[in-house]
C-alpha positions in Angstrom: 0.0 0.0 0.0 1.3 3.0 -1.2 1.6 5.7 1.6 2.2 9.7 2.0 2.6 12.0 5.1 -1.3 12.6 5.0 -3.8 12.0 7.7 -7.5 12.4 7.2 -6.9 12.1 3.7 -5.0 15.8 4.0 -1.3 16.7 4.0 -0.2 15.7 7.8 1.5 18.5 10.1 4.9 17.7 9.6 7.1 17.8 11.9 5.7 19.8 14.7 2.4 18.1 15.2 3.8 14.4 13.9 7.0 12.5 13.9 8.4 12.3 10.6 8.8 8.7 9.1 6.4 7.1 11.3 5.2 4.0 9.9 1.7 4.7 9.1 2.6 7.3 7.0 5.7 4.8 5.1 4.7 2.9 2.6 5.3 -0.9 2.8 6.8 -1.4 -1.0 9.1 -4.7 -0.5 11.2 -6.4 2.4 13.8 -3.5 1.7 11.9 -0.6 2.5 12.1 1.6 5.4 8.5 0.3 6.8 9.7 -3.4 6.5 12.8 -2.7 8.5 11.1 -0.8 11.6 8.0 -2.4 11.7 10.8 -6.1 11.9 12.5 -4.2 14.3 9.7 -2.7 16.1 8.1 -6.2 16.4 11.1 -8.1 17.8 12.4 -5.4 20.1 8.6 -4.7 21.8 5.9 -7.3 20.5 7.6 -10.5 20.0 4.9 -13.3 21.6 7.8 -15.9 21.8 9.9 -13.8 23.6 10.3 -14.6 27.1 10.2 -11.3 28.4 6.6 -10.4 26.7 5.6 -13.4 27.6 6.9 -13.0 31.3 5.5 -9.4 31.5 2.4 -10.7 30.0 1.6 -12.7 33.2 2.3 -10.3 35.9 -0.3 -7.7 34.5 -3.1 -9.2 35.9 -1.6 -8.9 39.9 0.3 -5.2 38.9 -3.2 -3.8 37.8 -4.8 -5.1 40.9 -1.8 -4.1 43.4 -2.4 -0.5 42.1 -6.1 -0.2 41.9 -7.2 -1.7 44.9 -11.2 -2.3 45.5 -12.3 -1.4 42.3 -15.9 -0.7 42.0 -18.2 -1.0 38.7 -19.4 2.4 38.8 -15.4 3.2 38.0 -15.9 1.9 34.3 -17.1 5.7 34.0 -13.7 7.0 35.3 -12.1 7.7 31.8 -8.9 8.9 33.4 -8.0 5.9 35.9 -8.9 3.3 32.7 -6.6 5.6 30.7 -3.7 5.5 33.6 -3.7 1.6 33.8 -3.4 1.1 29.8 -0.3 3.7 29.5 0.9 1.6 32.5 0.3 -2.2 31.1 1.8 -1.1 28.0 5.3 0.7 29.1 5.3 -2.4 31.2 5.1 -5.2 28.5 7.4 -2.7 26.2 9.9 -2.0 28.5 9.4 -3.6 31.8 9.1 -0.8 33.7 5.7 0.7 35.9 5.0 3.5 36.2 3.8 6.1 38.6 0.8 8.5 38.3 2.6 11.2 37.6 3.8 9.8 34.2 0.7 7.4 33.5 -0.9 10.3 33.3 1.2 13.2 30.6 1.1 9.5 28.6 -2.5 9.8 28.6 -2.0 12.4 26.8 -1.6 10.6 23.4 -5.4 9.4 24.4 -6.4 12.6 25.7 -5.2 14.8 23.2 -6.7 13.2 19.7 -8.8 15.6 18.2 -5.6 17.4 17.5 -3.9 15.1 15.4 -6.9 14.6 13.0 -7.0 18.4 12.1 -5.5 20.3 9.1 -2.6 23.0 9.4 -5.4 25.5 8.3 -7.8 24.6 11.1 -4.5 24.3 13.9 -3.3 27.9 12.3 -7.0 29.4 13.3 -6.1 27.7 16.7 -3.5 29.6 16.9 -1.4 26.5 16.9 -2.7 25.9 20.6 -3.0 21.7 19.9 0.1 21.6 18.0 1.8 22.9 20.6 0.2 20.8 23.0 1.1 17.4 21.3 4.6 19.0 20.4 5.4 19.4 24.4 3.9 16.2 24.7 6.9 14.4 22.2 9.2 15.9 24.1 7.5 14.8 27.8 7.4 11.1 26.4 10.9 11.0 25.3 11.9 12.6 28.4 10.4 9.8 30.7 12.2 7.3 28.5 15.6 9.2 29.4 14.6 9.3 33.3 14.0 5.7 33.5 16.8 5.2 31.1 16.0 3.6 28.5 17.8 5.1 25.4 19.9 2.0 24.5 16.7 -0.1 24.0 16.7 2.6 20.9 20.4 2.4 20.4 20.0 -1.5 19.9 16.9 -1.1 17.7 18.6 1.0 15.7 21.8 -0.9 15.2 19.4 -3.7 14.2 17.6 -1.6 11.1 19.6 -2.0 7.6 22.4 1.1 7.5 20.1 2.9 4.9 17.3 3.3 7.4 19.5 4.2 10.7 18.4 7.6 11.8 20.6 9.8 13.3 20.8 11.1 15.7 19.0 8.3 17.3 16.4 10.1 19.0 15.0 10.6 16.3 13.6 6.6 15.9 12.7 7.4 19.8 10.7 9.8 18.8 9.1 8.2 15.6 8.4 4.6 17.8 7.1 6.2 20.6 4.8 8.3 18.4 3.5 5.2 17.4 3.1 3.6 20.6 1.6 6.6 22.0 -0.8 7.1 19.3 -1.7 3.8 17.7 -0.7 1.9 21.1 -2.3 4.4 23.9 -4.5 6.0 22.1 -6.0 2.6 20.5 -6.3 0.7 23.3 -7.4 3.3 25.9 -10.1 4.0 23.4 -11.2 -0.3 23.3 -11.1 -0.4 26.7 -13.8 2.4 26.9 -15.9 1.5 24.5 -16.0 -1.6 26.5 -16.6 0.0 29.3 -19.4 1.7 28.1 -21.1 -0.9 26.3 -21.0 -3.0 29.2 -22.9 -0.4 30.9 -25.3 -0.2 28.2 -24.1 3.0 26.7 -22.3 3.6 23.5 -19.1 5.0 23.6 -18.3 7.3 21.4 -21.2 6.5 18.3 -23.8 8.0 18.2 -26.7 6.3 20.6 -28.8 5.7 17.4 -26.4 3.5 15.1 -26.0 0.8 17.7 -28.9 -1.8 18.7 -28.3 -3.7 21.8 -30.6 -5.9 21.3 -31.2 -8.5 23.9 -28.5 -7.3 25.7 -30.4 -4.5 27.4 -28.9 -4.9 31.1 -25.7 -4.6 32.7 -25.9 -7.9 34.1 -26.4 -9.7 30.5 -23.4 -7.7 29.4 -21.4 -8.8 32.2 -22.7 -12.0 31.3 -21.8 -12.0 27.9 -18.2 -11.0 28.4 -18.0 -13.6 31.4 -18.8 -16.1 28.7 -16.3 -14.9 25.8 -14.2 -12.4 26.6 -12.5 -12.2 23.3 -16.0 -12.2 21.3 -17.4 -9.5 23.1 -14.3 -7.5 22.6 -13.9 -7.9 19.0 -17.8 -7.1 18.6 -17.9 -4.1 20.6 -14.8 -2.5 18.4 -16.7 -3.7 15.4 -19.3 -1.1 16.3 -17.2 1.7 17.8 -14.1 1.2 16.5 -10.6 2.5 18.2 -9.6 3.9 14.7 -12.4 4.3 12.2 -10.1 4.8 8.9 -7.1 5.1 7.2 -5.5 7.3 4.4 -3.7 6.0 1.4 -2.4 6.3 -2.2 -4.2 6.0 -5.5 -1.7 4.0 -7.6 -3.2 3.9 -10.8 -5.5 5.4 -12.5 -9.1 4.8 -11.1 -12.5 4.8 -12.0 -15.2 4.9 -9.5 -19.0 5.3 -9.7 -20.1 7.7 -7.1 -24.1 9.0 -6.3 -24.8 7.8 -10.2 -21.9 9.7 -12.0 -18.6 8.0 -12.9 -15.2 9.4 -12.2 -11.9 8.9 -12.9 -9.2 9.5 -10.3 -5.6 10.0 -11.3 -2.6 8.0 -9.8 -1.3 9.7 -6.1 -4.9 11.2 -5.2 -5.3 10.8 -1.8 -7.8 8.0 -0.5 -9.3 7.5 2.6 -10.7 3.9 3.6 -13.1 4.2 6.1 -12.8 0.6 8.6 -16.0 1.5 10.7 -18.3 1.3 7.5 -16.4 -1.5 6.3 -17.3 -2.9 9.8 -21.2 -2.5 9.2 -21.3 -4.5 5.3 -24.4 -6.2 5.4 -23.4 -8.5 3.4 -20.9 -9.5 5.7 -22.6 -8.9 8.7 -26.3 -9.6 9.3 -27.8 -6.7 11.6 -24.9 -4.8 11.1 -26.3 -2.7 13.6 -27.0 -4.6 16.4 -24.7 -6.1 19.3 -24.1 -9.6 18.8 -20.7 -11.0 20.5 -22.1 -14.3 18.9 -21.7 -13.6 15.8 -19.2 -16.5 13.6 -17.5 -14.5 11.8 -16.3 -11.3 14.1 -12.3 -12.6 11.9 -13.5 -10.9 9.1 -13.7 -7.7 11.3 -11.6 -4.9 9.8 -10.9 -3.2 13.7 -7.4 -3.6 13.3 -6.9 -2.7 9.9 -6.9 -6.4 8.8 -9.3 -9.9 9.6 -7.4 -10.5 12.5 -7.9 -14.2 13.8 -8.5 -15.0 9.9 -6.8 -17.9 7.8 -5.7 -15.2 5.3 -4.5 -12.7 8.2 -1.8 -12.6 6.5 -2.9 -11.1 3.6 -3.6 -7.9 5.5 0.5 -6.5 5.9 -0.4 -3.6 7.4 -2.9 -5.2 10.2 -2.4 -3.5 13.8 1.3 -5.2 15.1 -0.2 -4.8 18.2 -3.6 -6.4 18.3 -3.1 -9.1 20.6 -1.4 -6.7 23.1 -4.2 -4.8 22.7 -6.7 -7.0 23.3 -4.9 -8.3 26.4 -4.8 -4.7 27.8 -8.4 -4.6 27.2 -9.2 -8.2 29.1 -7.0 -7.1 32.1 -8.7 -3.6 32.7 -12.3 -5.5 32.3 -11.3 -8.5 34.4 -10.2 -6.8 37.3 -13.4 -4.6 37.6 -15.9 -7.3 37.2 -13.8 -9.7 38.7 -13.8 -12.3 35.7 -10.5 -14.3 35.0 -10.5 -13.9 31.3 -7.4 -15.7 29.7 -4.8 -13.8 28.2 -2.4 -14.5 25.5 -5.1 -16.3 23.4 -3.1 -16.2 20.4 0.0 -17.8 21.6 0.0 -21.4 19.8 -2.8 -21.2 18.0 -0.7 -21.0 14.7 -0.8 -17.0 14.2 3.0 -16.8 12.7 4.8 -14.5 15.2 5.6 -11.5 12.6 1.6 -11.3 12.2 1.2 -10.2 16.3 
């Protein structure tokens, strides 16, 4: 898939409001290019599943969630902050092995906290008077100072001694910068916004679309929610984010020239128009989904779900290259938050084994 610096289908605010050469804006043309190498090295330095260390951390974040948030109460599912806080902290963790305090959770939450900026253009930020740039530009420089006070700069030395010499940057703060962008965005942002819309659905309530798109159907109760999730913990994940997805599109590339039929007129498109697939209508096909509008966590065919920019689950996964490189993290995250406020012992690492080749997680 071909790929510019754009965002919302506009030019993206480079390089105040985003990194430069982050890897959703690289395109991934061949195991030589730039996105094959970081994403490789991304993968095997923080999202490896046979790794022992993931594997490890993986296992402790069940007792590490509750050790911090002690007598957690249902009504806390509405306490956006606190579910925020203990996905930054889960994250770092399984990343780097590190937990953190409050203090930091917190200005990491920032990457959730702060997303209406990024989906802005320069025109709109300029009438801001670049008040959100600025915001998420302090913010880059706050993440990569926490990763220098818990020292951590030669995980980023070794990553990027491990990318092809072409694709070292220099001066290496600069790949901090780009991966943690992308952890803090894609990795924060994503997953603090699952575990909401979890939250909320499980309550009933629905997230962030709108009340009238979503029909809950026989699950019209808190307690047949809980339910529901006690009973498959993965399904009800997967359908919830199918209805109020964590990222509901992506931009890319024309590459040739295209013809498209559009309210009744044809049109032809030329080659590098930008395009903008939208996941959260792909999400709703009828065709693949009967009620596409209801709540259903028994649905058969959740795989073919594109929530993580790919059927993730799917025999032809691996079809999708650019599908979330953190899904099963993600979905983990999510089970741990949820299991420790309703007190259900979800299983993590459902992946592991099951014949999902390691580069797809």
């Amino acid at each position: 898939q071909v790929r510019k610096s754009a965002f919302g289908c506009v030019a993206a605010c480079i390089p105040d409001l985003f990194a430069t050469n982050v890897l959703i804006f690289l395109s991934n043309d061949g195991p030589g290019s730039d996105w094959a190498a970081v994403r490789k090295a991304h993968h095997n330095m923080f999202l490896n599943p046979e790794g022992y260390a993931y594997r490890e951390r993986i296992s402790k974040l069940q007792s590490l969630v509750a050790n911090d948030w002690r007598d957690p109460k249902f009504d806390q599912l509405n306490d956006i902050a606190l579910l925020q806080r203990n996905v930054v902290k889960c994250i770092i963790y399984v990343m780097f092995g590190e937990w953190l305090g409050d203090t930091d959770a917190n200005t990491l939450a920032g990457w959730r906290t702060n997303a209406t900026a990024f989906i802005l253009p320069r025109l709109v930020q300029r009438f801001a008077f670049n008040f959100l740039i600025n915001k998420v530009k302090q913010l880059r420089i706050d993440t990569v100072g926490i990763i220098e006070k818990l020292n951590l700069q030669q995980t980023f030395i070794d990553m990027n001694n491990s990318l092809p010499s072409r694709w070292q940057r220099s001066p290496v703060v600069k790949l901090c910068d780009e991966i943690m962008y992308v952890i803090g965005f894609a990795g924060i942002g994503g997953t603090s916004a699952a575990v909401e819309s979890v939250a909320s659905f499980l309550q009933v309530k629905s997230g962030e679309a709108p009340t009238k798109s979503i029909d809950f159907g026989d699950y019209n109760t808190a307690d047949k929610m809980k339910a529901a999730f006690a009973q498959d913990p993965d399904a009800y994940i997967r359908e919830t984010c199918r209805l109020d997805p964590p990222v509901t599109s992506a931009t890319g590339v024309l590459k040739e020239v295209t013809e498209v039929s559009l309210a009744g007129r044809d049109f032809t498109f030329d080659p590098g128009l930008l395009n903008q697939y939208v996941l959260s209508m792909a999400n709703r096909d009828p065709v693949l989904f009967s009620s596409p509008e209801k709540f259903d966590p028994g649905r058969i065919n959740l795989h073919r779900a594109l929530t993580w920019n790919g059927a993730f689950g799917a025999a032809d996964e691996a079809d999708y290259p650019r599908i979330c490189p953190g899904r099963c993290l993600s979905m983990d995250i999510t089970k741990v938050v949820i299991n420790h406020v309703l007190g259900t012992s979800a299983p993590l690492n459902a992946y592991f084994g099951d014949g999902v080749p390691p580069t797809a997680c």
